[in-house]
C-alpha positions in Angstrom: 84.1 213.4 -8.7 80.9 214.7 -10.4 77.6 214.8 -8.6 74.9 216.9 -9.2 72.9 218.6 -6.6 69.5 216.6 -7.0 71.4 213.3 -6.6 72.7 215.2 -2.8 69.7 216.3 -2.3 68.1 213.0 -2.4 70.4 211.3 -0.9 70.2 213.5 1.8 66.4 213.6 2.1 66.6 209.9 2.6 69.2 209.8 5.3 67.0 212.6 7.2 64.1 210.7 6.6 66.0 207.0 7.7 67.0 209.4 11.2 63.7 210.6 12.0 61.9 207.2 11.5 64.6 205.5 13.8 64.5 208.8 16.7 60.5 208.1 16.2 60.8 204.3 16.8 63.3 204.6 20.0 60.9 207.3 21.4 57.6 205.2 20.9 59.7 202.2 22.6 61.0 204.2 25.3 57.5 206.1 26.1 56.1 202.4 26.7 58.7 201.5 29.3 57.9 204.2 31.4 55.4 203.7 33.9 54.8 207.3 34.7 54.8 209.1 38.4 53.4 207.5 41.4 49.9 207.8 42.2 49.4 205.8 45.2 50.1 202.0 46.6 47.6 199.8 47.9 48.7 197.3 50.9 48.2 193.7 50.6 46.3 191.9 53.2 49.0 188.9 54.6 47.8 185.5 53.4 47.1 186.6 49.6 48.6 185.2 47.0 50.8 186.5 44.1 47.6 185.2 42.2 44.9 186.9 44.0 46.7 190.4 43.8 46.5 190.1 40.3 43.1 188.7 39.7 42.0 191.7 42.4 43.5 194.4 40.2 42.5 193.0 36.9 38.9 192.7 38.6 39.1 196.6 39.4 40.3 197.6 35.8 37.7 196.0 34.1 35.1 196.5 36.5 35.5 200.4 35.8 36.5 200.5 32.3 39.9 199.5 31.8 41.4 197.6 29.1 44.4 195.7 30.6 47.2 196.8 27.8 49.7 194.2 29.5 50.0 191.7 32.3 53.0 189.7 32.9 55.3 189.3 35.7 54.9 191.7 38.4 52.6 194.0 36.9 49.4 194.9 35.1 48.9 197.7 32.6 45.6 199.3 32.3 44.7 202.3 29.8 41.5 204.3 29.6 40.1 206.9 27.3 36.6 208.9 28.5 35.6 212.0 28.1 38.5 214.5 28.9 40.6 212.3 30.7 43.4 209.6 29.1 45.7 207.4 31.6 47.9 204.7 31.9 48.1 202.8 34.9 51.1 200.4 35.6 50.4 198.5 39.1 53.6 196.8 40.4 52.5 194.7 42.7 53.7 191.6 45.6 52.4 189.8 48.1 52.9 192.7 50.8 52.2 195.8 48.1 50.7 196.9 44.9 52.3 200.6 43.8 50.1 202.4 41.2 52.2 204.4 38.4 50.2 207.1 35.9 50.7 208.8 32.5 47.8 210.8 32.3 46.8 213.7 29.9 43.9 216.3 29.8 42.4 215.7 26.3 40.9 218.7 24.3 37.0 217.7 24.0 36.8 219.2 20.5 40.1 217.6 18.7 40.5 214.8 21.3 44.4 215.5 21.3 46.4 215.8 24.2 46.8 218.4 26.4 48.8 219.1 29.4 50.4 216.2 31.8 47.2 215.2 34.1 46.6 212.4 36.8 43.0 211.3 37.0 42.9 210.5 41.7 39.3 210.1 40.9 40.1 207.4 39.2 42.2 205.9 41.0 41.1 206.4 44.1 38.2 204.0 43.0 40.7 201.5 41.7 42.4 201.1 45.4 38.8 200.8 47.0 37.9 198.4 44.6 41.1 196.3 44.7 41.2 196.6 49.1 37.6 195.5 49.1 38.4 192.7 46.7 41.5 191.6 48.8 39.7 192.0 51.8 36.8 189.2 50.6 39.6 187.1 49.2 41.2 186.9 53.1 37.8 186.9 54.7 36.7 183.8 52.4 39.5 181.5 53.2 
Protein backbone atom coordinates (compact mmCIF):
# COMPACT_ATOMS: atom_id res chain seq x y z
CA UNK A 1 0.00 0.00 0.00
CA UNK A 2 1.38 3.44 -0.93
CA UNK A 3 0.34 6.54 0.98
CA UNK A 4 2.21 9.50 1.27
CA UNK A 5 2.62 11.36 4.44
CA UNK A 6 0.44 14.56 3.52
CA UNK A 7 -2.55 12.35 2.61
CA UNK A 8 -1.94 10.83 6.81
CA UNK A 9 -1.43 13.96 7.81
CA UNK A 10 -4.72 15.20 6.58
CA UNK A 11 -6.55 12.53 7.28
CA UNK A 12 -5.43 12.71 10.56
CA UNK A 13 -5.99 16.50 11.06
CA UNK A 14 -9.48 15.87 10.19
CA UNK A 15 -10.28 13.01 12.53
CA UNK A 16 -8.57 15.30 15.43
CA UNK A 17 -10.57 18.01 14.38
CA UNK A 18 -14.07 15.65 13.92
CA UNK A 19 -13.00 14.56 17.95
CA UNK A 20 -12.57 17.87 19.36
CA UNK A 21 -15.78 19.38 17.77
CA UNK A 22 -17.84 16.28 19.16
CA UNK A 23 -15.86 16.37 23.03
CA UNK A 24 -16.79 20.34 22.53
CA UNK A 25 -20.50 19.65 21.67
CA UNK A 26 -21.07 16.89 24.63
CA UNK A 27 -19.32 19.30 27.13
CA UNK A 28 -21.55 22.49 26.06
CA UNK A 29 -24.67 19.94 26.44
CA UNK A 30 -23.58 18.53 29.61
CA UNK A 31 -22.59 22.09 31.21
CA UNK A 32 -26.33 23.10 30.52
CA UNK A 33 -27.81 20.12 32.38
CA UNK A 34 -26.11 20.97 35.38
CA UNK A 35 -27.85 23.18 37.68
CA UNK A 36 -24.81 24.08 39.84
CA UNK A 37 -24.45 23.88 43.91
CA UNK A 38 -27.23 24.76 46.22
CA UNK A 39 -27.69 28.20 47.22
CA UNK A 40 -30.68 28.16 49.35
CA UNK A 41 -34.56 27.04 49.25
CA UNK A 42 -37.43 29.08 49.78
CA UNK A 43 -40.62 27.45 51.56
CA UNK A 44 -43.98 27.69 50.02
CA UNK A 45 -46.74 29.11 51.93
CA UNK A 46 -49.64 25.97 51.93
CA UNK A 47 -52.59 26.99 49.60
CA UNK A 48 -50.26 28.12 46.59
CA UNK A 49 -50.49 26.79 43.57
CA UNK A 50 -47.97 25.05 41.17
CA UNK A 51 -48.88 28.25 39.11
CA UNK A 52 -48.35 30.94 41.59
CA UNK A 53 -44.76 29.54 42.56
CA UNK A 54 -43.80 29.98 39.23
CA UNK A 55 -45.33 33.30 38.38
CA UNK A 56 -43.64 34.44 42.03
CA UNK A 57 -40.21 33.42 40.90
CA UNK A 58 -40.48 34.56 37.35
CA UNK A 59 -41.82 37.94 38.99
CA UNK A 60 -38.42 38.07 41.23
CA UNK A 61 -36.09 37.33 38.10
CA UNK A 62 -37.28 39.92 36.11
CA UNK A 63 -37.99 42.33 38.64
CA UNK A 64 -34.11 42.34 39.38
CA UNK A 65 -32.60 41.75 36.15
CA UNK A 66 -32.97 38.33 35.11
CA UNK A 67 -33.57 36.92 31.79
CA UNK A 68 -35.43 33.63 32.36
CA UNK A 69 -33.14 31.19 30.01
CA UNK A 70 -35.82 28.37 30.50
CA UNK A 71 -39.09 27.51 32.13
CA UNK A 72 -40.76 24.33 31.76
CA UNK A 73 -41.78 21.68 34.18
CA UNK A 74 -40.56 22.04 37.61
CA UNK A 75 -38.21 24.67 37.08
CA UNK A 76 -37.20 28.17 35.93
CA UNK A 77 -33.75 29.11 34.68
CA UNK A 78 -32.60 32.61 35.20
CA UNK A 79 -29.03 34.00 34.05
CA UNK A 80 -27.52 37.41 34.73
CA UNK A 81 -24.52 39.34 33.61
CA UNK A 82 -23.47 42.89 35.64
CA UNK A 83 -20.63 44.20 36.48
CA UNK A 84 -18.20 41.45 37.99
CA UNK A 85 -20.64 39.00 38.67
CA UNK A 86 -22.19 36.11 36.08
CA UNK A 87 -24.80 33.41 37.50
CA UNK A 88 -27.10 30.86 36.67
CA UNK A 89 -29.95 30.23 38.76
CA UNK A 90 -32.03 26.95 38.35
CA UNK A 91 -35.16 27.12 40.92
CA UNK A 92 -36.74 23.60 41.33
CA UNK A 93 -39.70 24.25 42.79
CA UNK A 94 -43.42 22.52 44.26
CA UNK A 95 -46.11 23.39 46.01
CA UNK A 96 -44.30 22.91 49.60
CA UNK A 97 -40.58 24.13 48.16
CA UNK A 98 -38.66 26.02 45.75
CA UNK A 99 -34.65 24.96 45.97
CA UNK A 100 -32.28 27.60 44.38
CA UNK A 101 -29.14 25.94 42.36
CA UNK A 102 -26.07 28.45 41.13
CA UNK A 103 -23.21 28.45 38.48
CA UNK A 104 -21.65 31.54 39.19
CA UNK A 105 -18.21 33.13 38.13
CA UNK A 106 -16.16 36.18 39.12
CA UNK A 107 -15.70 38.03 35.74
CA UNK A 108 -12.36 40.01 35.08
CA UNK A 109 -13.71 43.77 34.66
CA UNK A 110 -11.06 44.43 31.94
CA UNK A 111 -11.51 41.20 29.48
CA UNK A 112 -15.03 40.30 30.90
CA UNK A 113 -13.82 36.49 30.91
CA UNK A 114 -14.32 34.23 33.62
CA UNK A 115 -12.62 33.94 36.58
CA UNK A 116 -12.81 31.64 39.46
CA UNK A 117 -16.14 29.62 40.60
CA UNK A 118 -18.26 32.40 42.58
CA UNK A 119 -21.95 32.50 44.08
CA UNK A 120 -23.48 35.87 44.02
CA UNK A 121 -25.88 35.49 48.13
CA UNK A 122 -26.41 39.07 47.46
CA UNK A 123 -28.25 38.18 44.90
CA UNK A 124 -29.97 35.73 45.85
CA UNK A 125 -30.77 36.60 48.99
CA UNK A 126 -32.96 39.36 47.31
CA UNK A 127 -34.47 36.71 45.05
CA UNK A 128 -35.99 34.66 48.15
CA UNK A 129 -37.27 38.05 49.78
CA UNK A 130 -38.75 38.88 46.70
CA UNK A 131 -40.31 35.55 45.93
CA UNK A 132 -41.59 34.99 50.12
CA UNK A 133 -43.07 38.50 49.85
CA UNK A 134 -44.70 37.62 46.64
CA UNK A 135 -46.03 34.24 47.93
CA UNK A 136 -46.99 35.79 51.04
CA UNK A 137 -49.61 38.51 49.05
CA UNK A 138 -50.60 35.62 46.82
CA UNK A 139 -51.97 33.70 50.24
CA UNK A 140 -53.06 36.84 51.96
CA UNK A 141 -55.17 37.88 48.74
CA UNK A 142 -57.29 34.82 48.50
Amino acid sequence: MNIDRNSLRCAFLATTFVVSLFAMTVRAAAADDDAGQSAGYVVVPSGTTVTEVQDAIVMALSGRGWGIKSNAGDRVVGYLKHRSNEAQLTLVYSTSKIDIFCLGWEINKNTGARGKPEIPKGWIKNLQSDITKTLSRTVTNK
